[in-house]
N, C-alpha and C positions, 0 to 999 in steps of 0.2 A: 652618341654616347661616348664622353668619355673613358681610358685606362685608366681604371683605379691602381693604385700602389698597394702594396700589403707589409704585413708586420715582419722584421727581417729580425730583429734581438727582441730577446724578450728577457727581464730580469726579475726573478722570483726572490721575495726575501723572505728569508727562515728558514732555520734548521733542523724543522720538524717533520713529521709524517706528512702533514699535509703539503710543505711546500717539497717536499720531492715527491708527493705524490702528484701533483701539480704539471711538476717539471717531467716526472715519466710519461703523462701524458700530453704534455704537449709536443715531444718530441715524438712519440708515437705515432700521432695523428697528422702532426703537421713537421712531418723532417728539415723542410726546408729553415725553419727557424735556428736561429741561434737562443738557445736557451741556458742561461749564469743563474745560480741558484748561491746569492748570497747569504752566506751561512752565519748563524748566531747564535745561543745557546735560546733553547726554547724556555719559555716563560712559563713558572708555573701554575698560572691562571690560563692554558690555553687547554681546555680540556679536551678539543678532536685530537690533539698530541698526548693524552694522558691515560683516555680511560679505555680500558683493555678489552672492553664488549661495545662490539657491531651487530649493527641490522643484518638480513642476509642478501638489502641491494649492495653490498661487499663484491660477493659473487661479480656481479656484473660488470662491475668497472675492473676487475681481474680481466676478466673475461676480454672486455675492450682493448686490455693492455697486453692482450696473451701471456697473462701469468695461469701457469697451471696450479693445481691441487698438490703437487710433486712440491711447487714452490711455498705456497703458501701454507700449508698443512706441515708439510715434514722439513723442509728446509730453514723456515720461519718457526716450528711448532708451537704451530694456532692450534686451539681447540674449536670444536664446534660447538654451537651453542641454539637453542631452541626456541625458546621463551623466558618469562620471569615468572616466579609466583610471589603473588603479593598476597603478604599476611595483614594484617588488622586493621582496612584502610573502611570495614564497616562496622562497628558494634554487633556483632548479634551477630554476624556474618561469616559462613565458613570461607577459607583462604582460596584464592582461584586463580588461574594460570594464562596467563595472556601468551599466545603462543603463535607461531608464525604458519598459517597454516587457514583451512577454511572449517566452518563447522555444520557438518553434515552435509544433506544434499536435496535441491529442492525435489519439489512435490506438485507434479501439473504444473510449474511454472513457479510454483510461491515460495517464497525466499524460507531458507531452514528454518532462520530465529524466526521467522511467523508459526511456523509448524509447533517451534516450541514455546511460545509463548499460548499460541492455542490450548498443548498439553497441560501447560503449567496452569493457567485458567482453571482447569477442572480436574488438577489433581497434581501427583509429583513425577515429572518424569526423568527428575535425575539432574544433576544441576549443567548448566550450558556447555560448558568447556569438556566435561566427560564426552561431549560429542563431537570433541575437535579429535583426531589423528595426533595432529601436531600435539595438543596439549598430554593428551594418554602416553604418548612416548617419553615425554618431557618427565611425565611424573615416575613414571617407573625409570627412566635410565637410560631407556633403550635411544636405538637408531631406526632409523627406518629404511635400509638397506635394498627391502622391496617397495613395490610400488602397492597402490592400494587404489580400488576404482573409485571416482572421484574425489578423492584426498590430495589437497596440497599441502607440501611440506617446506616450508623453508628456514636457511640453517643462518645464521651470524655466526661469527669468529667471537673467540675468546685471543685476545692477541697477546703471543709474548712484546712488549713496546720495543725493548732495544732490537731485540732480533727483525723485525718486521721494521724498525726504521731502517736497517741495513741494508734488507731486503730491498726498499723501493728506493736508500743511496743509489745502492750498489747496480739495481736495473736503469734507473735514469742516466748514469755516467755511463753503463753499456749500449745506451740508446743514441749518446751522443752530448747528454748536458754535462756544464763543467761547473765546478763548485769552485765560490771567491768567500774565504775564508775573512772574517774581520769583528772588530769588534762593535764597531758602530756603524750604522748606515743613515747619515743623513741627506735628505730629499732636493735637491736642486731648484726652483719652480722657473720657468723662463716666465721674464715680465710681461711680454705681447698677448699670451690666452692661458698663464696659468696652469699651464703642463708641467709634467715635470721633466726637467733635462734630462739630470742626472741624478746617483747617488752618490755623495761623499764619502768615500769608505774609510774610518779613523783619520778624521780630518784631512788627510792628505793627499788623496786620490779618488778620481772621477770613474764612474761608470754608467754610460751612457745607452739607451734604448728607445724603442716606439712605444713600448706597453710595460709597466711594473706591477703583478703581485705579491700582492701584501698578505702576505699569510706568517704576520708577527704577532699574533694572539688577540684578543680583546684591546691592547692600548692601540691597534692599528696605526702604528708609528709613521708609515706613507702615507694613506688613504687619511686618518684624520687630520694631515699638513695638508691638505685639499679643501678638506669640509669637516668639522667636529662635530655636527649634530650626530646625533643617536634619536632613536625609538626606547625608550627607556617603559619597562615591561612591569614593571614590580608591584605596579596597582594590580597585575592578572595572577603574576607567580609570586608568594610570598617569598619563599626562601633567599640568603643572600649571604651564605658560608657553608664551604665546604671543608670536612677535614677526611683525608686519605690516612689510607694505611694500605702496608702488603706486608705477605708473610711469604719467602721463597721457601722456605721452609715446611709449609703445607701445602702440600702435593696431592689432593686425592679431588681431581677433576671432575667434574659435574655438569652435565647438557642442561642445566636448567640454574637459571639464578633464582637470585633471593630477595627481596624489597619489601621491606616491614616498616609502616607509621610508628613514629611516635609520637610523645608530647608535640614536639616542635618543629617537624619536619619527617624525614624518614631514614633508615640505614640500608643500605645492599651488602652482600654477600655475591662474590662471585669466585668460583673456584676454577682455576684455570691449570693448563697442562703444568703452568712454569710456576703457578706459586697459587695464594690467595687474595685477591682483589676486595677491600672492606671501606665501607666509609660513611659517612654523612652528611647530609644535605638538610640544612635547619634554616629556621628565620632567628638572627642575634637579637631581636625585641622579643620573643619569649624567651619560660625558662624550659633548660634541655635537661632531661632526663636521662640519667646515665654517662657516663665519663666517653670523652671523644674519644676518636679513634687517634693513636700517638704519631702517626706518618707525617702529620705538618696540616695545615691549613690555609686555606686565601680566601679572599675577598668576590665576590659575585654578582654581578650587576647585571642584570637578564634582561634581553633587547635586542635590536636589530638599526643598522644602519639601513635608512628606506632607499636607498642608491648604492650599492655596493658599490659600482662603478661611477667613477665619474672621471671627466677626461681622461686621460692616458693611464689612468690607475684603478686597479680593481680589486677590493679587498675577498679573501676567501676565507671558509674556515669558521675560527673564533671573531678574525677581524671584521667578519662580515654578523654575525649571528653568535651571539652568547646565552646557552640556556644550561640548564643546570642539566646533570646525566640522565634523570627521570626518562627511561623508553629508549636510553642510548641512541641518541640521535644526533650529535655531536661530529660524527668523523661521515657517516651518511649527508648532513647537509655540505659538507667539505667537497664529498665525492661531487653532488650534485652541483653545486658551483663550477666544479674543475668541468664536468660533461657539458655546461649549458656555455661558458666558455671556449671548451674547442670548438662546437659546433654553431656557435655566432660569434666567431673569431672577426671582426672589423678592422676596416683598415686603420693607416695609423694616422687617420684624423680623428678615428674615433665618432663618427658621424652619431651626433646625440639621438636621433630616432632608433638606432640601434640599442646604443644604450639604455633607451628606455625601456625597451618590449626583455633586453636581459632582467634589468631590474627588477621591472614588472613582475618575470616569474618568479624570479629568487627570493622579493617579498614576499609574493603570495605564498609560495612552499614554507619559508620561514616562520608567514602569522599563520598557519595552519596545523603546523608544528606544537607552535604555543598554544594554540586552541584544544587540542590535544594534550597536553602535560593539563594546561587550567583546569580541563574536564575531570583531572584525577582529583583536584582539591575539593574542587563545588560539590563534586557528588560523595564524597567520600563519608561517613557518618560515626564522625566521633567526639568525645564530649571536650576535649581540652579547648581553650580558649583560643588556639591559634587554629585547630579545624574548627571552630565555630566564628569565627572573622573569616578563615577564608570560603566558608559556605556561602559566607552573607556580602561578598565582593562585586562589586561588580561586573561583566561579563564582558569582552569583546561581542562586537555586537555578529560578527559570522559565528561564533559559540553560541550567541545568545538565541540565533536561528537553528541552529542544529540539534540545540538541549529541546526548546520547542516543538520543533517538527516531529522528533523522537518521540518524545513527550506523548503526544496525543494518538501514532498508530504504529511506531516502532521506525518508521523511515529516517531513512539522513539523506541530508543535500549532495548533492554532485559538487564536488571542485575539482578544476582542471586541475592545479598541480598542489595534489594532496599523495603525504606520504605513506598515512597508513590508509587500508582498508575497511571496507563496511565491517568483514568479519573482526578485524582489531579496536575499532569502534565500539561495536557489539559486545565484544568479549571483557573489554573494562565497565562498559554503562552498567550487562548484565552482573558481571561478578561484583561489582558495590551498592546492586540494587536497584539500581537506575531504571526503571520498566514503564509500558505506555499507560495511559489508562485504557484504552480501547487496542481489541485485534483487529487485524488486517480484515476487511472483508470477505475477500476473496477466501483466507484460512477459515472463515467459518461458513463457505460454501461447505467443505469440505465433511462427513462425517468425523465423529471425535474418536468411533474406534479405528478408523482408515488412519486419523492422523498418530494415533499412540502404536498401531501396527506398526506404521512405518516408523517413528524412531525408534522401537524394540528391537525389529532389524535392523535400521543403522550403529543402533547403539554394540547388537550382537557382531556385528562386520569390524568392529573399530576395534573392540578384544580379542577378537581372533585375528585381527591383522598385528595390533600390537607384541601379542604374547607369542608370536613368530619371529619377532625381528629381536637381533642381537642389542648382550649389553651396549652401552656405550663404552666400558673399561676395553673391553673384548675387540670394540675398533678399533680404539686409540694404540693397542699393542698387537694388533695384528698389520703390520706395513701392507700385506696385498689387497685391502679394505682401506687403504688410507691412497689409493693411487700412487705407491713407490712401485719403481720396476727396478 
């Protein structure tokens, strides 16, 4: 067995959250590296730089990077954030709340949503999401401060952006990376295999490395000088315009968002410590309904590059995966690039069987992603002509298995690297309707008064654990709730 070499510089390009989120951790993980994080004004079509709500695997790549609560909550002032509630996305259908968290708890073995599907069978037991934790708190206000027996609860950030890019500047330079300020950065290739040397930085200066991340937005300014194909999505996601707005001016924070269909697309509402986050997401081949939102607009092309990586260049971010905010999953895929990165860091040949098995996962989480937002359009049930094209769309064919499976006894398939959960599955199929034609088996062992006892008591546990726990305002202004010392 040969001494492998390993990666000594590393060159991160962009000026955004994600590539100093990038650079903070790889200098974290891997100190020995020299890591240059050539800086540029980020693009306004990079949306993991843009939109001010996160998932809450947030959490964890803090966590990874030993940033505490201390930093990110009060020093940053992030909001937390719960869930969404989508309003009109079924005709006839009351609004329901996707929330981060589980709902209920099984019964001899049998998963909740069969429990309740069983009750609902043979009468009303109240609609799905009242039996989440997560979602009950969401709706009233509250926090969940205490624990609750088998209740999970998980929180996303509401993010102030400038404050929080400062944040992961300012910890990446503390960790050791050094920022190369410039206006243009172009790509080097050596002629032998196609790698890239260097960057040209405003034509007249070189900087040279083993490995370059490309975390310059969707036009992937490095990584497409390598290879320009795309995975081009837009047969699965109609939408392809977004217009922004913010109000710093309205201040009155909210653990819970907002995402209401329209005509031709949909709007969000998110109220954040630092201001009000507002916008729209449409397809420009229908007509919109109601006047934009005044903040500005771009262009939106939803896809994935099926090789992020390739030779010495690895696209992250937008460069890697562009989908529209739908589920805020945008600066979460960024995260998960940067993690599957340190931890199959290769050397600086770049041995392509590495490469592959990266790629590999970071496709699959990405088309899993999309299979996910797709599911909000096909099932969603309403009369405008742009929800009745995308009813009638065609399916990726892993959705088109999972709608199926569902379909017939309420189950979904296992995929290794999938981001959301059965109960986040569950809680969009059931809150637009989405239901099997047959119950579980196994639920209709079960007697029907056994199974409505038990969710009367689950349902009675969830209101008396909720109507215990503090506002949300009540945290946000109490610092010894917020982990200051």
């Amino acid at each position: 067995m040969t001494a492998a070499g390993s990666m000594k510089r590393i060159v991160v390009a962009g000026g955004g959250i994600v590539a100093w989120s990038a650079a903070a951790a790889l200098r974290r993980h891997i100190p020995s590296l020299e890591v240059i994080v050539v800086t540029s004004p980020v693009p306004p079509d990079s949306l993991a730089d843009r939109m001010v709500c996160t998932l809450p695997s947030i959490a964890g790549f803090h966590g990874d990077l030993g940033l505490i609560e201390l930093d990110t909550l009060v020093r940053a002032q992030s909001g937390l954030r719960i869930g969404t509630l989508f309003e009109g996305w079924s005709k006839d259908r009351p609004s329901y709340v996707h929330a981060y968290g589980n709902h209920g708890a099984t019964l001899e073995g049998i998963a909740f949503h069969q429990l309740w599907l069983r009750a609902n069978a043979n009468g009303t037991p109240g609609p799905f999401d009242h039996f989440s934790a997560a979602a009950e708190l969401a709706r009233e206000g509250r926090i969940g401060t205490g624990t609750m027996p088998s209740a999970s609860i998980g929180y996303g950030l509401h993010l102030d952006l400038e404050r929080y890019l400062g944040l992961m500047r300012d910890f990446a330079l503390h960790l050791g990376a050094r920022d190369e300020p410039c206006r243009s950065a172009q790509p080097k290739l050596r002629s032998e295999d196609g790698f890239i040397e260097a960057l040209v930085l405003d034509g007249d200066r070189d900087i040279s490395a083993d490995l370059f991340v490309d975390c310059t937005g969707p036009s992937a300014s490095l990584r497409s000088a390598l290879d320009p194909s795309f995975e081009d999505w837009s047969s699965y996601l109609p939408c392809d315009r977004i217009a922004f707005d913010f109000d710093d001016g309205d201040r009155d924070p909210r653990i819970l968002d907002r995402v209401t269909a329209g005509s031709a697309g949909w709007r969000w509402v998110a109220s954040t410590p630092s201001g009000t986050s507002s916008g729209m997401v449409y397809s420009s081949r229908y007509e919109v309904e109601g006047e934009l939102p005044a903040g500005g607009q771009i262009q939106l092309k939803q896809g994935c590059r099926a090789e992020p990586w390739v030779r010495n260049c690895v696209a992250i971010g937008d460069s890697a995966v562009a989908v529209e905010p739908l589920e805020w999953t945008n600066l979460h895929l960024a995260h998960s690039q940067i993690d599957r990165l340190v931890s199959m860091m290769p050397g600086p040949d770049c041995a392509p069987v590495e490469l592959r098995e990266y790629n590999r996962q970071c496709s699959d989480e990405a088309r899993r992603v999309r299979d996910f937002l797709c599911m909000h359009y096909v099932t969603a049930r309403r009369e405008e002509p742009f929800w009745k094209d995308s009813a009638k769309r065609a399916l990726p064919r892993s959705l088109e298995h999972s709608l199926s499976l569902f379909a017939e006894r309420g189950r979904l398939p296992y995929y290794e690297e999938e981001t959301f959960s059965r109960d986040s599955w569950v809680a969009v199929l059931f809150g637009q309707g989405f239901e099997p034609r047959r119950t579980d088996p196994l639920a209709d062992l079960l007697s029907l008064e056994q199974v409505k006892s038990e969710l009367a008591r689950q349902s009675e546990m969830i209101r008396s654990f909720v109507a215990a726990q503090p506002s949300y305002l009540d945290y946000l202004t109490n610092p010894r709730q917020r982990g200051a010392q």
